[in-house]
BAFI-3210 file (N, C-alpha, C; in Angstrom, 3 decimals, decimal comma, padded with zeros to 6 digits):
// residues 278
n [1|2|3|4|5|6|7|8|9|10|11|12|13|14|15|16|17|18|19|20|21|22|23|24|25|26|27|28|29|30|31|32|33|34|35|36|37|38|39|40|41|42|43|44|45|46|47|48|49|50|51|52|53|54|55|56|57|58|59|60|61|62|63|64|65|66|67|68|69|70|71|72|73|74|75|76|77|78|79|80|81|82|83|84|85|86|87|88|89|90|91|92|93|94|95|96|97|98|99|100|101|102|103|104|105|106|107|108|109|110|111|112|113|114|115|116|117|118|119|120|121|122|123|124|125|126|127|128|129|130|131|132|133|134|135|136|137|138|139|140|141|142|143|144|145|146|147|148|149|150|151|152|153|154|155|156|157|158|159|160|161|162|163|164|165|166|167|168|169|170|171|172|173|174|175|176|177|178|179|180|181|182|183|184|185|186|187|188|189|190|191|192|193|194|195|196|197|198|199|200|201|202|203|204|205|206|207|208|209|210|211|212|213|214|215|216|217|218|219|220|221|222|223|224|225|226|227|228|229|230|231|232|233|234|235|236|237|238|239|240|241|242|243|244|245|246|247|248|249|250|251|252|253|254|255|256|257|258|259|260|261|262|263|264|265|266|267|268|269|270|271|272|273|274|275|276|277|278]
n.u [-035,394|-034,459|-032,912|-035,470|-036,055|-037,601|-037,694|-035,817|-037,228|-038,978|-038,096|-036,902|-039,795|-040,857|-038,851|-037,981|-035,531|-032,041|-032,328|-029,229|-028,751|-030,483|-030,555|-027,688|-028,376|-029,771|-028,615|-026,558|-027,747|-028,589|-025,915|-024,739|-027,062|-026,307|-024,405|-024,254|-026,003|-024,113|-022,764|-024,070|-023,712|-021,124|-018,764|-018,050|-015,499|-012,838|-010,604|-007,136|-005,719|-007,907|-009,481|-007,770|-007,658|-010,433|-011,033|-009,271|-009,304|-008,987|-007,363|-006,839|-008,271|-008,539|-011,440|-011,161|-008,873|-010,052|-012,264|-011,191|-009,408|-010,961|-012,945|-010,946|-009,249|-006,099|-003,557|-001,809|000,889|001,362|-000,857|000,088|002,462|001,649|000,310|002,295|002,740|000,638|000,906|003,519|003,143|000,934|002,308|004,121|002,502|002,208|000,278|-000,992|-000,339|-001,866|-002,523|-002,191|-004,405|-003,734|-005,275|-004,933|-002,457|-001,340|-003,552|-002,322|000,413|-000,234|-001,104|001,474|003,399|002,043|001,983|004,585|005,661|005,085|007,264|010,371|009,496|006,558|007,714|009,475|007,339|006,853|007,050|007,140|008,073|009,682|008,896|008,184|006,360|005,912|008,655|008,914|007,008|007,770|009,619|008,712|007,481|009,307|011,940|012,532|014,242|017,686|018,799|021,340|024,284|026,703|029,502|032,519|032,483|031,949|029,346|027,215|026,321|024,079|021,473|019,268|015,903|013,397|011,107|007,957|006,160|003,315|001,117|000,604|-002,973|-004,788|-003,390|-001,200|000,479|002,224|001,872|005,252|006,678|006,546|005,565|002,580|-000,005|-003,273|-005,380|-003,381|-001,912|-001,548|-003,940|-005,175|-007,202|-010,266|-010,890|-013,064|-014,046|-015,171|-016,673|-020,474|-023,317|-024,796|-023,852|-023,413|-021,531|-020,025|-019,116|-018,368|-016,722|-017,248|-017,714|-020,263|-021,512|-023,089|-024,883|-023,898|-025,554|-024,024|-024,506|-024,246|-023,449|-024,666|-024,787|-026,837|-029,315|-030,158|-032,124|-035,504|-035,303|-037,847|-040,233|-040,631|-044,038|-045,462|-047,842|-050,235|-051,061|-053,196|-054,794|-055,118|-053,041|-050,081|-051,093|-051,937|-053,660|-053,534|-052,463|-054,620|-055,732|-053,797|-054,576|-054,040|-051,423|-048,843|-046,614|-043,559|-039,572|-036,732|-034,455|-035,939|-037,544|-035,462|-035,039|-033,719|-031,096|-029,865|-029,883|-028,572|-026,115|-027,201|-030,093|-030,402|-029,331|-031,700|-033,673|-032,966|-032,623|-029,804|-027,769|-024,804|-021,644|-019,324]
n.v [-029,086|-026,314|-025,985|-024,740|-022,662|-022,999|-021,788|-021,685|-022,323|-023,581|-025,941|-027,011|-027,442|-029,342|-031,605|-031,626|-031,582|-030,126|-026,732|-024,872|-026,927|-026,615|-024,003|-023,737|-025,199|-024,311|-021,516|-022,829|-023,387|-021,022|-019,785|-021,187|-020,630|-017,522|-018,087|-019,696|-017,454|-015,523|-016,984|-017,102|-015,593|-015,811|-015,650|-018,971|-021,584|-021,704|-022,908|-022,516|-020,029|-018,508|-019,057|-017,716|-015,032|-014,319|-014,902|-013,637|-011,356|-009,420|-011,089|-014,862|-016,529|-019,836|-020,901|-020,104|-021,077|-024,040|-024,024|-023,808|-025,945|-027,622|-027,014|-027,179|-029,533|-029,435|-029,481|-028,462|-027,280|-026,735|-025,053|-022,777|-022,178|-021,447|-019,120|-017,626|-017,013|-015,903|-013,115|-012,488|-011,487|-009,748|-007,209|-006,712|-005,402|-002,866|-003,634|-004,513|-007,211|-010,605|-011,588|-013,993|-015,854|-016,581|-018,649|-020,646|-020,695|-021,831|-024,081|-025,576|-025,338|-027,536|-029,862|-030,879|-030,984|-033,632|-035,255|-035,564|-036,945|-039,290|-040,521|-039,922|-040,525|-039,234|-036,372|-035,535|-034,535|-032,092|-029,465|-025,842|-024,289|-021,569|-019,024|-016,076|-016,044|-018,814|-019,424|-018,357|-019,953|-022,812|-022,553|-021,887|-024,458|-026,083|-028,411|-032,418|-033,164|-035,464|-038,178|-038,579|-040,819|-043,473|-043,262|-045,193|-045,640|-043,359|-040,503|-039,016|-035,856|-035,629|-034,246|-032,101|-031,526|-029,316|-027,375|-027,048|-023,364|-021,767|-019,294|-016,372|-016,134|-013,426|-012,681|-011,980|-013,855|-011,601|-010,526|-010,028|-012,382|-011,158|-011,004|-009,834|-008,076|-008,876|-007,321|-004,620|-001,953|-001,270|-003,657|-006,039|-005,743|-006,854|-007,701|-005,634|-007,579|-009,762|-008,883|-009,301|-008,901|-007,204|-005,308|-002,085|000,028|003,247|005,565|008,280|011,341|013,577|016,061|017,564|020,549|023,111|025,959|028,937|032,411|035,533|037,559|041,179|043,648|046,754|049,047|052,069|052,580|053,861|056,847|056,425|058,602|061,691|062,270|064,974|066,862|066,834|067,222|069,164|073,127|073,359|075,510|076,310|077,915|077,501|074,885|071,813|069,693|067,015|066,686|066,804|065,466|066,532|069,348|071,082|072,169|074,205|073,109|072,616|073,060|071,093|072,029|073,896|071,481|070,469|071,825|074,513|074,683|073,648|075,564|077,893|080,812|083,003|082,495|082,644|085,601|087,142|085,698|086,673|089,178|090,431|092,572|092,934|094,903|096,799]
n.w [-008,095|-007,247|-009,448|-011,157|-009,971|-007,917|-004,235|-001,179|001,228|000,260|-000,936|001,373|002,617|000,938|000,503|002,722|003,259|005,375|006,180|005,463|003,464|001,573|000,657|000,094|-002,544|-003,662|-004,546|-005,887|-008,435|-009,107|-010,094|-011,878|-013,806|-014,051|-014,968|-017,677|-018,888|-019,311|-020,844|-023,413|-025,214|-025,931|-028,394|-030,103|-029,434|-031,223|-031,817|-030,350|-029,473|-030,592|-028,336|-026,689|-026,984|-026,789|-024,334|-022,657|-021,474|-018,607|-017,528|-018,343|-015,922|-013,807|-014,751|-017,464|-018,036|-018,188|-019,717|-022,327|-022,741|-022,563|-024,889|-027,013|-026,387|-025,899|-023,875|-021,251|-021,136|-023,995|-024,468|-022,887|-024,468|-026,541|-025,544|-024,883|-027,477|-028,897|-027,482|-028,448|-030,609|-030,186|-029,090|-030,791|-032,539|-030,832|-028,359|-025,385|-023,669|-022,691|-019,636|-016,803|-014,529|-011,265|-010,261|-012,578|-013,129|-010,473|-010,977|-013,010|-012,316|-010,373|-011,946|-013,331|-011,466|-010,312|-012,462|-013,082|-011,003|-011,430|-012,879|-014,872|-017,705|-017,042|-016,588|-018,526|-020,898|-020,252|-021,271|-021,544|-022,976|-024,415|-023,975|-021,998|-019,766|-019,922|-019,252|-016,941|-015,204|-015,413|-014,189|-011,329|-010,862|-010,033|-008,805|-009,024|-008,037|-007,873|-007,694|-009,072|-010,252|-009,789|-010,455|-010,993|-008,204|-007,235|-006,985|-009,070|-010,634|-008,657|-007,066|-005,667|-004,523|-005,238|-004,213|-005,462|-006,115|-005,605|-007,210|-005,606|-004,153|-005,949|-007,715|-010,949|-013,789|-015,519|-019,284|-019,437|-018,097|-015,126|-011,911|-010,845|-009,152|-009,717|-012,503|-012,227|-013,821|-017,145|-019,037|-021,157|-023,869|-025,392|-028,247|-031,037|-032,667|-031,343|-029,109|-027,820|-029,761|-028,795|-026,532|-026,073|-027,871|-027,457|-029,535|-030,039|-029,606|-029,581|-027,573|-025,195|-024,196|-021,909|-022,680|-022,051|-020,663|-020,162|-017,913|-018,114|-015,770|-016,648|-015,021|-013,830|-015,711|-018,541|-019,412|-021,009|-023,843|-024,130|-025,738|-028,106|-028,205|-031,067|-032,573|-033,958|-033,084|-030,527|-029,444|-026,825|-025,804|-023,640|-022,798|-022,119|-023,591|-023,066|-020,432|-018,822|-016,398|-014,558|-013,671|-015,840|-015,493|-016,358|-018,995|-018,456|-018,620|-019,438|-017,558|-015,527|-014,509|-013,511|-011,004|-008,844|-008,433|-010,649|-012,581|-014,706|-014,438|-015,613|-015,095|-012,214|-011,799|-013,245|-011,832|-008,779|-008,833|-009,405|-009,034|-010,875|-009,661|-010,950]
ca.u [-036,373|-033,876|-033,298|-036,719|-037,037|-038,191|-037,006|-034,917|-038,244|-040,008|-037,184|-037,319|-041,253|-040,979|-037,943|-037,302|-033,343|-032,257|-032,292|-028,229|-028,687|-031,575|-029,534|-026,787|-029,269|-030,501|-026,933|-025,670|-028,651|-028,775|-024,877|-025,287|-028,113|-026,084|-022,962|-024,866|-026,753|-022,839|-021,779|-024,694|-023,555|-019,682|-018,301|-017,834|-013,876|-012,421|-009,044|-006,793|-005,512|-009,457|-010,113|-007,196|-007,821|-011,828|-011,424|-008,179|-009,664|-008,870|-006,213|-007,061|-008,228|-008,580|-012,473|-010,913|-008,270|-010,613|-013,516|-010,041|-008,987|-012,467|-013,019|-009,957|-007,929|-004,967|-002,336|-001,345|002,247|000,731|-001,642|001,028|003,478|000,477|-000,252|003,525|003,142|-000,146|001,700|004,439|002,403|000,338|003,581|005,048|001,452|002,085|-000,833|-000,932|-000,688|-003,032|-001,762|-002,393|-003,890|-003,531|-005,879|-004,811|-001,016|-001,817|-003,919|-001,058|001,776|-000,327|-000,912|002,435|004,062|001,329|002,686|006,592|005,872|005,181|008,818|011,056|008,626|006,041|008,564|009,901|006,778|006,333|007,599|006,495|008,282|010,970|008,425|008,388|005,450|006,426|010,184|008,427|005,804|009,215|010,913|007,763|007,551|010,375|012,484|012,268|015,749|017,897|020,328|022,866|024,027|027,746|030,949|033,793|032,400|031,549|028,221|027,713|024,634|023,067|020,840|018,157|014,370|013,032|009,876|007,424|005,780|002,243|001,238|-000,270|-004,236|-005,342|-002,102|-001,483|001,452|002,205|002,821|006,629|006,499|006,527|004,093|001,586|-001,276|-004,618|-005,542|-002,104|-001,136|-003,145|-004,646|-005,189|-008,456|-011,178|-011,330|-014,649|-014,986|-014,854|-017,822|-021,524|-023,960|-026,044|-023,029|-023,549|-020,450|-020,158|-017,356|-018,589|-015,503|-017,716|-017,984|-021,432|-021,222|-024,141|-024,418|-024,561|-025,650|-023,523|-025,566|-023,786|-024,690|-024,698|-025,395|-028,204|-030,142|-030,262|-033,763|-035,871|-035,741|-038,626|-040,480|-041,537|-045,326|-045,798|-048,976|-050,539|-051,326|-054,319|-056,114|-054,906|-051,600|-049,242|-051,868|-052,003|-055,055|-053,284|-052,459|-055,918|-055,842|-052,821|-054,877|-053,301|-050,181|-048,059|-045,728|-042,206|-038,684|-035,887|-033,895|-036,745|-037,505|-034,195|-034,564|-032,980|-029,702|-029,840|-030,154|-027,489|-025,891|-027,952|-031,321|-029,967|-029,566|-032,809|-034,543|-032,296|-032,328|-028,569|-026,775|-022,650|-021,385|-018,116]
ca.v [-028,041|-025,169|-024,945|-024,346|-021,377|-023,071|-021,220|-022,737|-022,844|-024,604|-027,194|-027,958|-028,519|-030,416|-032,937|-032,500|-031,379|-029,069|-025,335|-024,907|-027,446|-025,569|-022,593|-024,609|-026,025|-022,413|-020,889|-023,356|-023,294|-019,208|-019,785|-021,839|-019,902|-016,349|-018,376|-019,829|-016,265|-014,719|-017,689|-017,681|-014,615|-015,624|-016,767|-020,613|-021,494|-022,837|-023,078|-022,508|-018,965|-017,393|-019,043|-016,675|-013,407|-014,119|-014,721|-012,985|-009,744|-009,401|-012,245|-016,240|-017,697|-021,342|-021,412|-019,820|-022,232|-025,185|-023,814|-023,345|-027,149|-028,481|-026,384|-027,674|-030,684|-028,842|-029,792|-027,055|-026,490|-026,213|-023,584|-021,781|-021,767|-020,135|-017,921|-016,254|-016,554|-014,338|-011,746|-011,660|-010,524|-008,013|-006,168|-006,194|-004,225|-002,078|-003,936|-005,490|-008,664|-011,197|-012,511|-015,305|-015,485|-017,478|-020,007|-021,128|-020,747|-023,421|-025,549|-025,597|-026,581|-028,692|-030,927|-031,141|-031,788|-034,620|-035,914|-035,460|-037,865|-040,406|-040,603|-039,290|-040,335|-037,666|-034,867|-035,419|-033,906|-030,559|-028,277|-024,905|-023,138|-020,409|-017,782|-015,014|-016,711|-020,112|-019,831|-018,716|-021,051|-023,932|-021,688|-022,217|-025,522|-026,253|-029,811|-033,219|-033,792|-036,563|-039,374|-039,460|-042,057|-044,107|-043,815|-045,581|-045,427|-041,849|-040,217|-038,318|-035,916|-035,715|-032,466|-031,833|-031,433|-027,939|-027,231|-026,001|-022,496|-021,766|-018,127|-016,345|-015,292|-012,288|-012,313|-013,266|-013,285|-010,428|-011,067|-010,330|-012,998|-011,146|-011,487|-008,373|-007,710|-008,414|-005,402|-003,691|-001,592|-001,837|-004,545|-006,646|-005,255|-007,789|-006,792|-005,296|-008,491|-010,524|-008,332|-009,714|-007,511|-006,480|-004,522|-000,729|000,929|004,867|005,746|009,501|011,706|015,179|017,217|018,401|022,284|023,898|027,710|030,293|033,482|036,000|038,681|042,532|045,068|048,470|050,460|052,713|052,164|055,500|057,032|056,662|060,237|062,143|062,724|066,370|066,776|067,636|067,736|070,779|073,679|072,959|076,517|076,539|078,622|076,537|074,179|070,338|068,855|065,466|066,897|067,424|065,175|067,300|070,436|071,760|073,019|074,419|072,130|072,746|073,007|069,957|072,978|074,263|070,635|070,248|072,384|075,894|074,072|073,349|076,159|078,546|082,331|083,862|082,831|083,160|086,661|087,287|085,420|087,524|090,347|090,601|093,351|093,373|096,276|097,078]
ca.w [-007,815|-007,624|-011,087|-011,949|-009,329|-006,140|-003,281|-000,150|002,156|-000,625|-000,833|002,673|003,136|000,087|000,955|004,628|003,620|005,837|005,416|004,941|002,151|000,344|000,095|-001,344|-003,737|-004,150|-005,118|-006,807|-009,453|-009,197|-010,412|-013,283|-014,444|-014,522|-015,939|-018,720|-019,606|-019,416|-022,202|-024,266|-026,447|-025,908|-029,512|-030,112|-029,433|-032,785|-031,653|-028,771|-030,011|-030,382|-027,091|-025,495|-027,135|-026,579|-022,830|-022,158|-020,784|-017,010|-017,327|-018,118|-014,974|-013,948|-015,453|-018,769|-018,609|-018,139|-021,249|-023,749|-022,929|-022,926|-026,632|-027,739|-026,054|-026,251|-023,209|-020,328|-021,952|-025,571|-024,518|-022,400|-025,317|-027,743|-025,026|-025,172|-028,911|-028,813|-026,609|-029,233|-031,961|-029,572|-028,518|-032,120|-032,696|-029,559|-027,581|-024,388|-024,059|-021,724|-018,747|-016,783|-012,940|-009,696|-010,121|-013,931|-012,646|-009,893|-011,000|-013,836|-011,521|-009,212|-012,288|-013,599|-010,254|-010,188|-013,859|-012,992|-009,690|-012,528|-013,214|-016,203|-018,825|-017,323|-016,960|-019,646|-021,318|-019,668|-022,138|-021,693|-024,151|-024,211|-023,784|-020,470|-019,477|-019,930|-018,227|-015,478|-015,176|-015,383|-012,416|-010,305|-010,979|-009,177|-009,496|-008,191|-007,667|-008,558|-006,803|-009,859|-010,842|-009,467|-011,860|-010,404|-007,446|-007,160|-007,174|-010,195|-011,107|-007,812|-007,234|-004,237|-004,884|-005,127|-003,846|-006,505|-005,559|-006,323|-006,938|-004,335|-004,792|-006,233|-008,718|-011,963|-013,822|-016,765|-020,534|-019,662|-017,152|-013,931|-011,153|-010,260|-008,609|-010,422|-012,820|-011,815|-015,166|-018,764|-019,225|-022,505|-024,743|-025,962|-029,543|-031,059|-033,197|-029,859|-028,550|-028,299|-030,858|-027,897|-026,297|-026,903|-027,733|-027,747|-030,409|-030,223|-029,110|-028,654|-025,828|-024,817|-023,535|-021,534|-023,505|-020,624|-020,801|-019,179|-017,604|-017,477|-015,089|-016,956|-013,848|-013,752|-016,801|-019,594|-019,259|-022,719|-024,586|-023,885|-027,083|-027,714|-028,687|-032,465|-032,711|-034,548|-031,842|-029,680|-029,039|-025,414|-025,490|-023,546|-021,691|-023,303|-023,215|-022,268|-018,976|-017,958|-015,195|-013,777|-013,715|-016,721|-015,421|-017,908|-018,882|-017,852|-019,938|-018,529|-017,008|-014,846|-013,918|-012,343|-010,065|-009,058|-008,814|-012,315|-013,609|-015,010|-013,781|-016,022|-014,510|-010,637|-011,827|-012,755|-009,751|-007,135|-009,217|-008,847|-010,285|-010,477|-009,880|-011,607]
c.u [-035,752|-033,474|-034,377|-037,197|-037,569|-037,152|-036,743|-036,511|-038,964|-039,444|-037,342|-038,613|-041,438|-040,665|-037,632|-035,817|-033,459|-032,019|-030,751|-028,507|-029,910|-031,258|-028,692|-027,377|-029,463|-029,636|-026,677|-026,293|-028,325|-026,436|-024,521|-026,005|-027,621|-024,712|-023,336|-025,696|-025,217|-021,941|-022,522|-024,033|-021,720|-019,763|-017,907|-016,350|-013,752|-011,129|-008,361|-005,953|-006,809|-009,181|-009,407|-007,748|-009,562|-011,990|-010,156|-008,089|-009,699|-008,297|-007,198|-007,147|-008,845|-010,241|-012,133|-010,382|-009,361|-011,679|-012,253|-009,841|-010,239|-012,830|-012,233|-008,968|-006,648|-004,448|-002,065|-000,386|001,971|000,431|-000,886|002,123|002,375|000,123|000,789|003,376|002,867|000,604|002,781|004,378|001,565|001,239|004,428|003,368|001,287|001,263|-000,381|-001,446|-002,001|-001,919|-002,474|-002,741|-003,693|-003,783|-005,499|-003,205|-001,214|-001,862|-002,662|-000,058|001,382|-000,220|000,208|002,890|003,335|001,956|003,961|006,736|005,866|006,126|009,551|010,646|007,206|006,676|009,198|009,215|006,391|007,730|006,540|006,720|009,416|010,257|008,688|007,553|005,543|007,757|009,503|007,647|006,802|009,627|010,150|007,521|008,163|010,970|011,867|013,273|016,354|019,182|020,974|022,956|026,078|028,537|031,924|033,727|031,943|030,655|028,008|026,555|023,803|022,726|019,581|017,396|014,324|011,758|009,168|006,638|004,667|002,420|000,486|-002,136|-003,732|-003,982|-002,087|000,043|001,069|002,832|004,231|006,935|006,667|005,382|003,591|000,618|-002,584|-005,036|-004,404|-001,479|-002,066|-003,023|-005,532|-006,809|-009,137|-011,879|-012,248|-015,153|-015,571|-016,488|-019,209|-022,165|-024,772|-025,425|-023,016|-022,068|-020,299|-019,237|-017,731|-017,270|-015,822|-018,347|-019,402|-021,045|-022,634|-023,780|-024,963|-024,674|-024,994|-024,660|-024,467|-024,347|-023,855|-024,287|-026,261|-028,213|-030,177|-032,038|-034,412|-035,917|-036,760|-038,923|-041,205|-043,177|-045,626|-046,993|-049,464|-051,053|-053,145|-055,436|-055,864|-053,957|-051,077|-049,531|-051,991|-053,459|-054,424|-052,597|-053,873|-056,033|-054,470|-052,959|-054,558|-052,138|-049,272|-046,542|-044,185|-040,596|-038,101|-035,540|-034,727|-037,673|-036,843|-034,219|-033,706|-031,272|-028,941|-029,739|-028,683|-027,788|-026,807|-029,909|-031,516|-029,854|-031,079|-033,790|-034,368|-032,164|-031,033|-027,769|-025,583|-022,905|-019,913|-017,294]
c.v [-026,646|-024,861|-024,632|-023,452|-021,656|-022,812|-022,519|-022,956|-023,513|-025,928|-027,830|-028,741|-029,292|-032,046|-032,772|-032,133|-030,296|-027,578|-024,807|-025,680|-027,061|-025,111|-022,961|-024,384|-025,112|-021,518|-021,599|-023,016|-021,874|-019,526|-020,262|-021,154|-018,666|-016,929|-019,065|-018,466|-015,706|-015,581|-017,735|-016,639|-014,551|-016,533|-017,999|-020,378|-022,148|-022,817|-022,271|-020,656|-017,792|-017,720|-017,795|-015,422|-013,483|-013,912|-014,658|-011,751|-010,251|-010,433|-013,917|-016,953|-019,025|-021,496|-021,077|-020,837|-023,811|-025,466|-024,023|-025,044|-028,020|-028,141|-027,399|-029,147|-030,297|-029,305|-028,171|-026,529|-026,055|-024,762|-022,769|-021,361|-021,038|-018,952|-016,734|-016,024|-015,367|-012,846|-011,471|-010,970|-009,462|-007,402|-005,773|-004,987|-003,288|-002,499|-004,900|-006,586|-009,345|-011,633|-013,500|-015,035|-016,474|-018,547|-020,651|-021,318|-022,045|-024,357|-026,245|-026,676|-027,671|-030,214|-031,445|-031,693|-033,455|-035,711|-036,157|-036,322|-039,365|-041,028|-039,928|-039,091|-038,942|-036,604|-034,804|-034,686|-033,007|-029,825|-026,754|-023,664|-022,272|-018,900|-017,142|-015,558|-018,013|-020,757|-019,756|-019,728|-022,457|-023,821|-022,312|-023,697|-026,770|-027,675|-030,841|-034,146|-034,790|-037,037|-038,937|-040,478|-042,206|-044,368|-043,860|-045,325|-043,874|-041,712|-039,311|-037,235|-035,882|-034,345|-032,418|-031,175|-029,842|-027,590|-026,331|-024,869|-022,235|-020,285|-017,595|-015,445|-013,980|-011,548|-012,564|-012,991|-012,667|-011,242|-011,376|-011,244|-012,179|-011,215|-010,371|-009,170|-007,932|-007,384|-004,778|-003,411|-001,883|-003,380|-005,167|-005,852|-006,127|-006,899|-006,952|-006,353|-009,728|-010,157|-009,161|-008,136|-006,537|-005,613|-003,261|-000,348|002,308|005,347|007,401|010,431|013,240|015,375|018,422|019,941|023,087|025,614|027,690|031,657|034,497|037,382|039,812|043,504|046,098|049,693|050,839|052,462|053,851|055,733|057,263|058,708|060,202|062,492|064,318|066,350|067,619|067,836|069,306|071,378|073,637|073,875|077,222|077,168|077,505|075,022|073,282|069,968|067,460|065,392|067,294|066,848|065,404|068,252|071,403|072,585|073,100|073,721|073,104|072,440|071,596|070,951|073,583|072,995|070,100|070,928|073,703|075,860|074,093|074,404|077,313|080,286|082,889|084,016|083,196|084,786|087,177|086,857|086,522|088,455|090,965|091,251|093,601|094,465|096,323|097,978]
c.w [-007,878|-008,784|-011,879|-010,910|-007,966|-005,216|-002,314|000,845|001,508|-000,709|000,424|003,163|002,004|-000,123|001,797|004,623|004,762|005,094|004,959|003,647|001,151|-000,281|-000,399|-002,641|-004,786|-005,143|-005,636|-008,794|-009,603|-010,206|-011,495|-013,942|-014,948|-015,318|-017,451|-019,677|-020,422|-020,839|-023,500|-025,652|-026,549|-027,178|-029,314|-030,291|-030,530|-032,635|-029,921|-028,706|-029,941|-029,449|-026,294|-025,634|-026,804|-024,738|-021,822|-021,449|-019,139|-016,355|-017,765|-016,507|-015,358|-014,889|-016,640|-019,289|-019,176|-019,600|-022,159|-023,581|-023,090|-024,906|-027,634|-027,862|-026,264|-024,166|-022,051|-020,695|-023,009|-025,174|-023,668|-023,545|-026,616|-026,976|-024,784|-026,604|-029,514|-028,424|-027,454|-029,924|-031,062|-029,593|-029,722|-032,822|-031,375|-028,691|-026,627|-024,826|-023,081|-020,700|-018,203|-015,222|-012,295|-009,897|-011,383|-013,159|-012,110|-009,995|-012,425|-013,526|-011,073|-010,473|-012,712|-012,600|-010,320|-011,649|-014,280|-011,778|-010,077|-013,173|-014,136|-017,035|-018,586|-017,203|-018,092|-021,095|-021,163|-020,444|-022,312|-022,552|-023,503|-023,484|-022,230|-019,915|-019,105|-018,939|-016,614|-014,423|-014,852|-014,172|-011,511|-009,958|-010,095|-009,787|-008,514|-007,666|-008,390|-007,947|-007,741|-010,375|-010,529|-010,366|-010,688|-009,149|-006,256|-007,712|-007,868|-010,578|-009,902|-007,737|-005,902|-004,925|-004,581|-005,035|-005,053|-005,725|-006,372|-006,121|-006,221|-004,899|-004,947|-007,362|-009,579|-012,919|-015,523|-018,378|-020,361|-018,478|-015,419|-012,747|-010,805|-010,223|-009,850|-011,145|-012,534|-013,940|-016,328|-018,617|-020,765|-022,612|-025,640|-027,644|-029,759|-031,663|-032,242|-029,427|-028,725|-028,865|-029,858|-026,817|-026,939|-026,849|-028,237|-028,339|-030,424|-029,390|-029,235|-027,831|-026,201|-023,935|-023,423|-022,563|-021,829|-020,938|-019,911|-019,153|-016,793|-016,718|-015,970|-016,536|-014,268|-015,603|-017,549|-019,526|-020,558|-022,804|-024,616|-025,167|-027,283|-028,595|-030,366|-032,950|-032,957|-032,933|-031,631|-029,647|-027,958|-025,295|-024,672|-022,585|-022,814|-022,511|-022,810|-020,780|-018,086|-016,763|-014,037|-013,323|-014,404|-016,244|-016,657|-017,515|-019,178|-018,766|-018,541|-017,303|-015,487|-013,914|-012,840|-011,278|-009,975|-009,282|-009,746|-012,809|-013,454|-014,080|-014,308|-015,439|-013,037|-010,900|-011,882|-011,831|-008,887|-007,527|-008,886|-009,986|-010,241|-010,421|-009,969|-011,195]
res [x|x|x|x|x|x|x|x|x|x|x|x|x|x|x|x|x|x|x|x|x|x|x|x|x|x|x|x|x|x|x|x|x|x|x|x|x|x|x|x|x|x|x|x|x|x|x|x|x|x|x|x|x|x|x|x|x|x|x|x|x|x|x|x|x|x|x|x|x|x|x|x|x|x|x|x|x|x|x|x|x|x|x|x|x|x|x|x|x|x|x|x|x|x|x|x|x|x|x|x|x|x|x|x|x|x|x|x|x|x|x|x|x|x|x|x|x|x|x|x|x|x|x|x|x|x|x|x|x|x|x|x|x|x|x|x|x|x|x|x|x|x|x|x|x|x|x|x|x|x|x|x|x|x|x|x|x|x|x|x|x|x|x|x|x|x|x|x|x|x|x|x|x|x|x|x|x|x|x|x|x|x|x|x|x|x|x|x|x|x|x|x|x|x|x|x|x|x|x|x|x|x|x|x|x|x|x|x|x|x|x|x|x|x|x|x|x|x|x|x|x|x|x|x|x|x|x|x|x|x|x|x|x|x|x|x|x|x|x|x|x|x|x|x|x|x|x|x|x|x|x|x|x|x|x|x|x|x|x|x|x|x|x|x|x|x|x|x|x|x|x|x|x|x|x|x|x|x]
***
């Protein structure tokens, strides 16, 4: 019923489960449903090489690992020794490589350990390669010791077990095998042929720029030139007919506008009738 949309209170008055197991029911379906949308436009794996570089972005975890060996049947050492190979050829093209996280690490060792408890004949097949990736992956691994073996009475070859070490969440380890943080440092690039078609990508590399107008102050503003009246003469001696609603005062020079201030020695003389005397 939850994968066709019926909610957790519908589940319960339907079958009586309880309401914790609805919501299960509920999530599990809702989880499936967005992980199936998220694969439908992921390319088909045709080898164990696409699978990395297709779902190598933000490291190979354990569900990457698990789709690449399901795709392929390829082996946990195999696909660890293709996955330093990849990284050789990125880095001889300057490009990060992929790394590898926590949960793929892990479940990694846990099965090996599980296939080396089988005796000599399964360790004997964990080859992970020479790669930075791979040695490490060996290191972690750890041993499973070994009695020796009695020459002449003497014990020959003996060695003590070495605990294998898993890596700790939220880690993963780096192309050059060391261990970081999740995301810590670039991070491999899912090339554009990789991409689904329905992914917009913006390759445009110009810069939008508001215009602004800058606005100068001047200061006081210049007063339009006064136009003088050319008009042929009127009749009126120095009276305009377009002052009529001024009472025809006779119109006035600039000088005599300004004020007495304004005006030069020569007319302060005649005003004040002021005569030097020498």
């Amino acid at each position: 019923m939850a994968d066709r949309g019926a909610s957790a209170d519908k589940i319960v008055s339907k079958t009586g489960v309880s309401e914790e197991a609805a919501e299960r029911f509920v999530s599990k379906a809702a989880a499936e449903s967005t992980a199936s949308a998220s694969t439908s436009t992921t390319p088909e794996i045709k080898g164990v090489k696409q699978g990395l570089k297709i779902l190598g972005a933000g490291g190979i975890s354990a569900g990457d690992l698990k789709t690449i060996r399901k795709a392929t049947g390829v082996s946990d050492e195999k696909l660890i020794r293709k996955l330093d190979k990849v990284n050789k050829k990125l880095k001889e093209k300057d490009k990060t490589g992929i790394s590898i996280n926590s949960g793929a690490v892990n479940k990694i060792i846990k099965r090996g350990v599980k296939r080396r408890s089988k005796g000599p004949l399964g360790a004997a097949t964990l080859d992970f390669g020479t790669g930075r990736i791979g040695l490490t992956i060996a290191e972690m691994m750890g041993t499973s010791g070994s009695p020796g073996v009695m020459i002449k009475g003497e014990r020959v070859g003996a060695s003590d077990a070495v605990e294998p070490k898993l890596l700790t969440g939220g880690m993963q380890i780096r192309p050059g095998g060391r261990e970081r943080e999740q995301g810590f440092g670039k991070q491999y690039e899912l090339p554009e042929r990789f991409k689904s078609k329905d992914e917009v990508v913006d390759n445009t590399t110009g810069t939008v720029t508001d215009t602004v107008t800058d606005i100068v102050d001047d200061g006081p503003g210049i007063p339009e030139e006064v136009k003088s009246d050319t008009s042929p003469y009127n009749g009126f001696g120095d009276f305009d007919l377009a002052s009529w609603a001024t009472g025809f005062k006779r119109a006035r020079s600039s000088r005599q506008r300004a004020g007495r201030r304004a005006q030069g020695i020569g007319q302060m003389k005649k005003d004040l009738k002021f005569k030097p005397q020498f």
